[in-house]
C-alpha positions in Angstrom: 10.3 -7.4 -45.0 10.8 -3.9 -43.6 10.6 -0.7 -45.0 13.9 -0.6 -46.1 14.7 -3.9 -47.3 11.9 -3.1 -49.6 13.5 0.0 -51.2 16.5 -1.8 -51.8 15.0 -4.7 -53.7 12.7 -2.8 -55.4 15.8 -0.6 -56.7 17.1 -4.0 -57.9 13.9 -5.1 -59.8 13.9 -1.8 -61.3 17.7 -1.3 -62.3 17.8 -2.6 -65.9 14.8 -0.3 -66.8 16.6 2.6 -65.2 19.9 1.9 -66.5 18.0 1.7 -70.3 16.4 5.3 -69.1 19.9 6.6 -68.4 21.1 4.9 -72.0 18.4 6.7 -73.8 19.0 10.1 -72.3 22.6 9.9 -73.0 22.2 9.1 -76.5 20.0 11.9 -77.6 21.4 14.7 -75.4 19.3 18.3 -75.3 21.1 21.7 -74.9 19.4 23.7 -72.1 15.7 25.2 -72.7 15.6 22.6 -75.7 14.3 19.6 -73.8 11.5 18.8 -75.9 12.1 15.2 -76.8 13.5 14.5 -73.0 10.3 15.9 -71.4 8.1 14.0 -73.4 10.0 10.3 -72.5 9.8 11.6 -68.9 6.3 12.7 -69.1 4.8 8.9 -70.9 7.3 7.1 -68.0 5.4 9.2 -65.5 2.0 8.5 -67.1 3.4 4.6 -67.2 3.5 4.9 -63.4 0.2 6.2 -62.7 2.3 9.8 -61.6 -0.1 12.9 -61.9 2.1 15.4 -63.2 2.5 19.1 -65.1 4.2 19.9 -67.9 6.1 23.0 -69.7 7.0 24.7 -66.3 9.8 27.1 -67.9 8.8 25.8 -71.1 10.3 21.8 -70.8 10.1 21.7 -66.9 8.0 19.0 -65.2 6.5 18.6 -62.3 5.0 15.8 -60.2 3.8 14.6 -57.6 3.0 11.3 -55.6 1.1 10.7 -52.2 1.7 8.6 -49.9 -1.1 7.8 -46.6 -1.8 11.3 -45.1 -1.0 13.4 -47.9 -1.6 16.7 -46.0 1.5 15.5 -43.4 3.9 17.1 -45.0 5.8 17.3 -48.5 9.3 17.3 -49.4 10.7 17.4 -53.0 13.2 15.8 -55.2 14.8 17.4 -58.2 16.7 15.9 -61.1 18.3 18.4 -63.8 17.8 17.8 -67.6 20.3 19.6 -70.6 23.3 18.3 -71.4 26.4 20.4 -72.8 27.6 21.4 -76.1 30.5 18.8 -75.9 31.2 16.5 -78.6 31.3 13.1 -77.2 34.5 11.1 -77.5 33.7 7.9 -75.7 32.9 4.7 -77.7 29.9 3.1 -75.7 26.8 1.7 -77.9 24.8 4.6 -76.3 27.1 7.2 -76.9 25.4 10.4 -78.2 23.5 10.9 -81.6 23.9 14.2 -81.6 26.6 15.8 -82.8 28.3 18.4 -80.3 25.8 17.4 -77.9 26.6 15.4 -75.0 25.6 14.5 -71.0 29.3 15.7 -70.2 27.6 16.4 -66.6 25.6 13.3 -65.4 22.2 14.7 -65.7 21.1 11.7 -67.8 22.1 9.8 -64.8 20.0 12.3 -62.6 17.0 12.1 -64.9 16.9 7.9 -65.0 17.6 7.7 -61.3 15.0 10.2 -60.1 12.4 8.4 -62.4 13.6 5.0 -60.1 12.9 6.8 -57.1 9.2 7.6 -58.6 8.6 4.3 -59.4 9.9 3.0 -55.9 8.0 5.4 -54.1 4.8 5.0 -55.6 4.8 1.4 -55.3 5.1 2.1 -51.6 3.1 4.9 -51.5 0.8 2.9 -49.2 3.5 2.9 -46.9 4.8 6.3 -45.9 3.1 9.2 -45.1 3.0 12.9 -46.7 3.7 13.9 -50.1 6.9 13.7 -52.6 6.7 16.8 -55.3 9.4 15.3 -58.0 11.1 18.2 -60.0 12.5 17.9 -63.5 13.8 21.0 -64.6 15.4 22.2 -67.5 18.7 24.4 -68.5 20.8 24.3 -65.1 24.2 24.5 -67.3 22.5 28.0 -68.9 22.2 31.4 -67.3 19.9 32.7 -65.3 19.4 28.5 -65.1 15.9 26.7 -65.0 15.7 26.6 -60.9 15.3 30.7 -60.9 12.3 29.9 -63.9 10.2 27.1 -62.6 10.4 29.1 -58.9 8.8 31.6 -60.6 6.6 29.9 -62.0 5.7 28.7 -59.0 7.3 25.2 -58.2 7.9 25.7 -54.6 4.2 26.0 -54.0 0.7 24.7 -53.5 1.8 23.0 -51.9 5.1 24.1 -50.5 7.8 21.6 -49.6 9.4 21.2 -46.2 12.6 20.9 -47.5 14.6 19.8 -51.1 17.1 17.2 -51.9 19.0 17.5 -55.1 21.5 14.8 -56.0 24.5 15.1 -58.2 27.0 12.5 -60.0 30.7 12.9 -58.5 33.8 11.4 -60.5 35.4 11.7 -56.9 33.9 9.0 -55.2 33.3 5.3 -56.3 30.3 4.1 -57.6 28.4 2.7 -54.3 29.6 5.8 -51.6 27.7 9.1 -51.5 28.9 12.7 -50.1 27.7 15.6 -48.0 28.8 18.7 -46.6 26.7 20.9 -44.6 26.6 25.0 -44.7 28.1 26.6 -47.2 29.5 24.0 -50.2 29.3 25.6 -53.6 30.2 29.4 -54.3 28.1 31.7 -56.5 29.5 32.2 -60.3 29.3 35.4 -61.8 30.2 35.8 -65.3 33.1 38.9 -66.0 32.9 40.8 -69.6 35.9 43.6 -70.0 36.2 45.2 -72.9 39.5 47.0 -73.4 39.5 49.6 -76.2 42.7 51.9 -77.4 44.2 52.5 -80.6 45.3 49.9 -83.4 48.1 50.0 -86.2 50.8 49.0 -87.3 53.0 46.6 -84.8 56.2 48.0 -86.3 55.3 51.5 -84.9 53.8 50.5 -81.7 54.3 55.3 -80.6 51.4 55.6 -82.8 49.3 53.3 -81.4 47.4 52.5 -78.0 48.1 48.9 -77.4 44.6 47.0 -76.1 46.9 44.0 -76.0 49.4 45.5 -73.6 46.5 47.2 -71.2 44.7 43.8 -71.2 47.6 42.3 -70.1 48.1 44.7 -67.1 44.6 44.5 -66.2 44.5 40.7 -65.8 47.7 40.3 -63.4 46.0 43.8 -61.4 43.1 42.1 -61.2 44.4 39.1 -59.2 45.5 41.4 -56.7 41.1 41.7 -56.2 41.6 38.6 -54.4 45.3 37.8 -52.9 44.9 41.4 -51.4 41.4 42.4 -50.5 39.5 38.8 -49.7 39.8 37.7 -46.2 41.8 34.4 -45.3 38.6 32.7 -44.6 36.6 33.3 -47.6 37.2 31.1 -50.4 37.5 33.3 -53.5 38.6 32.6 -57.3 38.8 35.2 -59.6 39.9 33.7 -63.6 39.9 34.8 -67.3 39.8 31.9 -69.6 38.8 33.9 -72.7 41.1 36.4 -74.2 40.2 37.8 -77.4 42.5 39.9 -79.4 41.4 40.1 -83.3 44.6 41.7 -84.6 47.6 40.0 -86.8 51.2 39.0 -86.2 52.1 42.9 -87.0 48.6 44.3 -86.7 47.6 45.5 -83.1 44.3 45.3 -82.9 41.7 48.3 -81.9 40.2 46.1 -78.9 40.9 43.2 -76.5 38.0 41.4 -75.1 38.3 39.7 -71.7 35.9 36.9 -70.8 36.2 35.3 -66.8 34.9 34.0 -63.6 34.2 35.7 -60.1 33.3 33.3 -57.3 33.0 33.2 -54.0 31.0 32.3 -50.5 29.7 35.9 -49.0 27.3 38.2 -50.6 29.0 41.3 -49.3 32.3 40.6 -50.3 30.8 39.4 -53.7 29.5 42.9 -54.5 32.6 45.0 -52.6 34.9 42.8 -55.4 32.7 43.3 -58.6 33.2 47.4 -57.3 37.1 46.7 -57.2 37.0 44.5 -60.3 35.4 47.5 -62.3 37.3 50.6 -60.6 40.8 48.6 -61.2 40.5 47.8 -64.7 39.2 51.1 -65.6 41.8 52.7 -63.7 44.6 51.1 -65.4 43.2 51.5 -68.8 42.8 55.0 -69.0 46.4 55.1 -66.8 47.8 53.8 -70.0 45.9 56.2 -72.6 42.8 53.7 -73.3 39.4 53.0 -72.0 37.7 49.9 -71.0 33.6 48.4 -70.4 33.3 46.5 -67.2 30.0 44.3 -67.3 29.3 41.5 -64.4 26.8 39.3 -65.1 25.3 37.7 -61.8 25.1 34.2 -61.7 23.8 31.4 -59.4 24.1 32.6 -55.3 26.3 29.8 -53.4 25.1 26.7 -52.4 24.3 26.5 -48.8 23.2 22.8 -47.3 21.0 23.6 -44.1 22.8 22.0 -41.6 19.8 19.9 -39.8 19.3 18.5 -43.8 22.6 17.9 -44.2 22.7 15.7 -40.9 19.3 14.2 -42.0 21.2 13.1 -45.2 24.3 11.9 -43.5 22.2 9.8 -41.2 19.3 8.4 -43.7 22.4 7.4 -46.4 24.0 5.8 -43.9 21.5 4.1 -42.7 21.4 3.0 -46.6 24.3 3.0 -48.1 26.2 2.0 -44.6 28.0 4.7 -42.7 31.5 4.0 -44.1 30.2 4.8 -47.4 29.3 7.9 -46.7 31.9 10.6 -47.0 32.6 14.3 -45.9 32.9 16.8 -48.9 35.1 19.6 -49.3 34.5 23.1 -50.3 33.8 23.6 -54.0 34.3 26.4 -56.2 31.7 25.2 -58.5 28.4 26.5 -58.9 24.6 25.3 -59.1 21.5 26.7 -59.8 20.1 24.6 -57.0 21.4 27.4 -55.3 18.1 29.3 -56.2 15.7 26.4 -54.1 18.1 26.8 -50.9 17.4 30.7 -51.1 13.8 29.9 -50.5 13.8 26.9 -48.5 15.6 24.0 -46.4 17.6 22.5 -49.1 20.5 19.5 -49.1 22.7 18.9 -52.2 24.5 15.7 -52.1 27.0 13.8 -54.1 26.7 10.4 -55.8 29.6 8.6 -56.3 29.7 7.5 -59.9 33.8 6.5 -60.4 34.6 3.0 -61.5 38.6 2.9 -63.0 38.6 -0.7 -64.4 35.0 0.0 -66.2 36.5 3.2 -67.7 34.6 5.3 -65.9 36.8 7.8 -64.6 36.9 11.3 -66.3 35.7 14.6 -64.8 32.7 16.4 -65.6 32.5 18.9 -68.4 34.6 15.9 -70.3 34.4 14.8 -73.6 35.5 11.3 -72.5 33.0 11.3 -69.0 30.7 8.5 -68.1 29.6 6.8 -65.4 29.4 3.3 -63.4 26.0 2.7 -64.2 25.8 0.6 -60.6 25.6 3.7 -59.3 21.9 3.9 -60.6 20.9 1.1 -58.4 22.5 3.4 -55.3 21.3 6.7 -56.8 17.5 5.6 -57.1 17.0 3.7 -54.0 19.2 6.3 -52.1 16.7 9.1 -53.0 13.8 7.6 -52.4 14.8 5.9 -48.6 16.1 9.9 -47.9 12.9 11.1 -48.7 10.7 8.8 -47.0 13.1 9.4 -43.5 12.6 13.2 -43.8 9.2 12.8 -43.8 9.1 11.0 -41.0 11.0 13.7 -39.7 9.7 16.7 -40.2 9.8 19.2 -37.6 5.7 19.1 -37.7 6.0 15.9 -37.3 7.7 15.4 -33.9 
């Protein structure tokens, strides 16, 4: 039986253990930098297998590592995110979570499970590839600054320092059994907007007397729109959007302050600083235009995502060779962030998609739902997919050619 064939069955021997992984995970969900309980079922698996591997990197981050033949030809890494969301879970599934307000909304129970499959399959072989496989759990990608920027500087990417990284993520938009890439630039950087909009409160009846926040709030939002539809270039992707509006007055009280809470992203680092300049000058501007004053506070978040093209084609190639070509799709551009942006700033890096939808097993919701699962087949692609993809890469790494 070739190398391959053997990944694949091994994936199938393994599945109901993974799949009761994923269960377990899902039913006691951890908010991020919390993962206590989560690290520890990771860490005895890992100790099951035989795994060598470090614990609280960024306080609940893990880190191990297997070797295969050769364990000085290379080494490439795997990572697998681990907090869930404060989402109170609506589905009724006999794993659904025990923690109230808590739930995986975003797959990473799925992420977790299958990357511990992966371990398992690659360690069985171990005698049969070359190089080694660092295997990353880390904590708190849904918070700010996020756990990638934490366990880099705690050192992660080194001793010894991977090739390249694979990160793989559950996708509503694809079927359960497909898998997605895109190379260059795929996810844009999320910056987190704070205005505060301050004038003069009272009595709605007598609206001269006053300085209306609410009014100046409301001017500021539809100028700030203009950031985009009239200073971003036709080719860069850009979203600017307040979801948060926070006006403590009453139906004839206006209040002394509206707070504005929204999103800046985009694809270019220049044009990400020139529009948090025009996002502050604009809403100042109009505030004290119309008598009031206003705080403009941007919160950096995660860079954009960029897949390095030869990784990306690496990936399109290895899944295919897995998965079958025609199950292997092209990806659009997404406005949604990751913090595996942080690895790809420091070194070859390919974040892929794992289709996870299933309409007739009720598995069809979007992320960030309270209603989202997954087809749990999807584990028997996910783990055997990352472990086949990094095997290949180590065969083909550049020192290796």
């Amino acid at each position: 039986m070739d190398l391959l064939h053997k990944v694949r069955a091994l994936s199938s021997e393994y599945f109901d253990e993974v799949v009761f992984y994923r269960r377990h995970f899902h039913a006691l969900p951890e908010l991020s930098m919390q993962e206590h309980k989560t690290a520890a079922f990771i860490a005895s698996r890992l100790k099951e297998f035989g795994i060598s591997f470090r614990e609280g990197i960024a306080e609940t981050g893990i880190v191990a590592m297997i070797e295969g033949e050769n364990p000085d030809a290379g080494t490439i890494a795997l990572r697998a995110d681990m907090d869930a969301l404060p989402i109170q879970e609506d589905n009724r599934v006999e794993y659904k979570s025990g923690v109230p307000g808590v739930m995986h909304a975003c797959g990473h129970d799925v992420h977790m499970a299958g990357l511990l499959g992966a371990a398992k399959i690659l360690h069985t072989l171990r005698e049969e590839w070359e190089g080694r496989v660092k295997l990353i759990f880390q904590p708190s990608e849904e918070r700010y600054p996020g756990g990638a920027s934490l366990m880099i500087q705690e050192g992660v990417l080194e001793n010894p320092r991977p090739a390249a990284i694979f990160g793989q993520h559950v996708f509503p938009g694809l079927p359960a059994g497909k898998a997605g890439i895109r190379s260059g630039r795929y996810m844009a950087s999320t910056d987190e907007v704070y205005i505060t909009v301050k004038g003069k409160g009272g009595h709605a009846a007598t609206p001269q007397l006053n300085t209306d926040p609410v009014v100046i709030a409301s001017h500021i939002v539809l100028a700030l729109q203009q950031v985009v539809s009239r200073n971003a270039t036709p080719y860069m992707p850009t979203v600017l959007s307040f979801g948060r509006i926070i006006g403590d007055g009453q139906m004839n009280v206006i209040p002394d302050e509206v707070k504005l809470e929204g999103t800046f992203r985009t694809f270019d680092e220049t044009w990400r600083q020139k529009a948090h300049l025009r996002i502050r000058e604009t809403a100042v501007f109009i505030a004290q235009g119309m008598g009031g004053d206003c705080d403009v506070f941007i919160e950096p978040g995660y860079p954009f995502l960029e897949n390095e093209p030869v990784l990306a084609e690496n990936f399109r190639v290895f899944a295919g060779e897995y998965l079958g070509k025609e199950n292997v799709e092209e990806l659009d551009l997404s406005m949604t962030g990751e913090d595996f942006a942080h690895y790809a700033q420091n070194i070859d890096a390919c974040f892929y998609r794992l289709g996870i939808r299933n309409i007739e097993k009720g598995a069809s919701s979007n992320l960030h739902t309270s209603t989202f699962d997954v087809d749990e087949d999807a584990l028997l692609t996910g783990m055997g997919l990352m472990a086949w993809v990094a095997i290949k890469q180590l065969q083909n790494l550049p020192e290796k050619k």
